[in-house]
C-alpha positions as CSV (number, residue, x, y, z in Angstrom):
1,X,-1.9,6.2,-68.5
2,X,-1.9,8.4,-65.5
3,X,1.3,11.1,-64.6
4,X,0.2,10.9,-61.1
5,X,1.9,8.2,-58.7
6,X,0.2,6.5,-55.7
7,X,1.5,8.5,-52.6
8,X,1.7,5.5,-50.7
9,X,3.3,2.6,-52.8
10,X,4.4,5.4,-56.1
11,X,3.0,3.4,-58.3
12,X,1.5,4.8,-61.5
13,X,-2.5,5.0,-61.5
14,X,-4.7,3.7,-63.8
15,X,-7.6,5.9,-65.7
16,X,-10.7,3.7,-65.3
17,X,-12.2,3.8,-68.9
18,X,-13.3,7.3,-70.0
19,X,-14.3,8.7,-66.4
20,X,-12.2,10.0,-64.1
21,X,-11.9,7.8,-61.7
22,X,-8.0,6.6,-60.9
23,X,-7.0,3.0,-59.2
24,X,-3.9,2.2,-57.2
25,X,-3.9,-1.6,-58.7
26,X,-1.2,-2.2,-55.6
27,X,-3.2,-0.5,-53.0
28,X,-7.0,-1.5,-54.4
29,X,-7.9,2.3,-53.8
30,X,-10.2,3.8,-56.4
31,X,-11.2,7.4,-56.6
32,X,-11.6,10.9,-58.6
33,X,-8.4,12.5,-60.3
34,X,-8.9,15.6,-57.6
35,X,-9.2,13.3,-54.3
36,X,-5.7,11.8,-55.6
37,X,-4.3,15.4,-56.1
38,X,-5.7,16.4,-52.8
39,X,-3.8,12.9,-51.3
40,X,-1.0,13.3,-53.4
41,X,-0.2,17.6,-52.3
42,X,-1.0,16.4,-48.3
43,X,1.8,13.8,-48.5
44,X,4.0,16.0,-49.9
45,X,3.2,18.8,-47.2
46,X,3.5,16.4,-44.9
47,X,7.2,15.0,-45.8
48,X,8.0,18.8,-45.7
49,X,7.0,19.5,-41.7
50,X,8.4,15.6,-41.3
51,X,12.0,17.1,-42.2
52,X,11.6,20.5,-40.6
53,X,10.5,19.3,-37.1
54,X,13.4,16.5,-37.3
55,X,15.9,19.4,-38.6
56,X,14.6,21.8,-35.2
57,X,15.4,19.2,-32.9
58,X,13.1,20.9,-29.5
59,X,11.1,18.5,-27.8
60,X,7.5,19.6,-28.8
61,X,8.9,18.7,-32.3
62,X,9.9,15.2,-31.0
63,X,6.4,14.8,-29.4
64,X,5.3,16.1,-33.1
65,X,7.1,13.5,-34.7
66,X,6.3,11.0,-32.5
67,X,2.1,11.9,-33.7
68,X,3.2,11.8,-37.8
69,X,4.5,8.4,-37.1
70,X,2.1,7.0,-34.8
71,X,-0.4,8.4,-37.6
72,X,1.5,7.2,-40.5
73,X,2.1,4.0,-39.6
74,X,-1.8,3.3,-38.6
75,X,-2.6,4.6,-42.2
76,X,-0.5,1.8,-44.0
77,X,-1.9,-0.8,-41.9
78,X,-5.5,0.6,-43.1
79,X,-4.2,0.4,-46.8
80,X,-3.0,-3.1,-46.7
């Protein structure tokens, strides 16, 4: 089994066989151990300038905010 967690349902991946390929089972999304890293380090950066921008409360961080969740929520219509 896998220690790294889907970073859009966190659920556990699956090791396919002996390569390195992981799936999401949940989200059907297969790919390499370092494209999941990559997706899983972005999402966590990304939760980090979510709560700093909501935290600075300016307008240009509103519009900012406004972008992440326009973006966000286009990206789990894509995955379902």
């Amino acid at each position: 089994m896998s220690e790294l967690k889907c970073p859009f349902c966190n659920q556990e991946l699956r090791k396919i066989s002996a390569t390195s390929f992981l799936v999401c089972d949940n989200c059907n999304i297969t790919g390499f151990d370092k494209l999941w890293q990559e997706l899983i380090r972005t999402r966590k950066a990304l939760e980090i300038a979510w709560d700093a921008l909501i935290y600075d409360g300016t307008s240009a961080s509103k519009n900012a905010l406004d972008k992440i969740k326009t973006i966000t929520t286009l990206e789990q219509k894509d995955i379902k």
